[in-house]
C-alpha positions, 0 to 999 in steps of 0.5 A, spaced: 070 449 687 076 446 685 083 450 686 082 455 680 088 456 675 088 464 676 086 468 681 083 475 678 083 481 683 079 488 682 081 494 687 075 496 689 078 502 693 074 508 695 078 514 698 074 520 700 072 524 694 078 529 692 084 525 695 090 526 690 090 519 689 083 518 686 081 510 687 079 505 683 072 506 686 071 513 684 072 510 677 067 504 677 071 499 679 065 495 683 060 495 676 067 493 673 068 487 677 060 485 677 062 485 669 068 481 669 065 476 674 058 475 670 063 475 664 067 469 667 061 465 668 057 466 661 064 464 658 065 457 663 071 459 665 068 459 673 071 453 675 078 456 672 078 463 675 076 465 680 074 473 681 075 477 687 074 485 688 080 488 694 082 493 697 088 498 695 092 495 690 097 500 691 096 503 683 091 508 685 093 513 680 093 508 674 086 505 676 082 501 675 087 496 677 087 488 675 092 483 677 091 476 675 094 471 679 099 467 679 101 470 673 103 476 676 100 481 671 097 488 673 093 491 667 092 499 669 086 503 667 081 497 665 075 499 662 069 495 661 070 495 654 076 492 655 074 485 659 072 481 654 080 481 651 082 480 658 078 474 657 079 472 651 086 473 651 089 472 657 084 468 662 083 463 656 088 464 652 094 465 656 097 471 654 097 478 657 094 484 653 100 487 652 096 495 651 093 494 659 100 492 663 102 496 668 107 500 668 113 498 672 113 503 677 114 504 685 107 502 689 103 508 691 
């Protein structure tokens, strides 16, 4: 694979249920990120972007958290109803959805 364009990262952090925090895990972020990736693929994007499931993004409480790299943009709350504008807009048109930013907040 050559060097990707963008990097897309997926919290998939599970913290013990009933943490006050709650996780990205806890909200369905592993089936979100198998999504996002068939999806990047069904497009012919995988050879520009690569998808990737992390650790704690330290947004635990906006979650599911998404960040694309090297863009620097953090999307909060994602859903899977959401992943085909991501898409669209952002991984191949090259503008954020604007309505999913992260807020500009202190790490959790």
């Amino acid at each position: 694979m050559p060097k990707p364009e963008r990097q897309v990262l997926v919290c998939t952090n599970t913290r013990p249920p009933g943490n006050p925090k709650g996780s990205c895990g806890e909200k369905g972020s592993e089936a979100l990120y198998e999504q996002l990736k068939a999806m990047v693929k069904e497009r012919g994007l995988g050879q520009r972007v690569m998808v990737q499931k992390t650790s704690c993004l330290k947004h635990c409480s906006h979650g599911i958290t998404v960040a694309v790299q090297p863009d620097n943009v953090w999307y909060g709350g994602v859903r899977p109803e959401d992943l085909d504008e991501i898409c669209r807009a952002h991984l191949e048109g090259g503008r954020p959805v604007e309505r999913l930013l992260m807020p500009d907040i202190p790490w959790e």
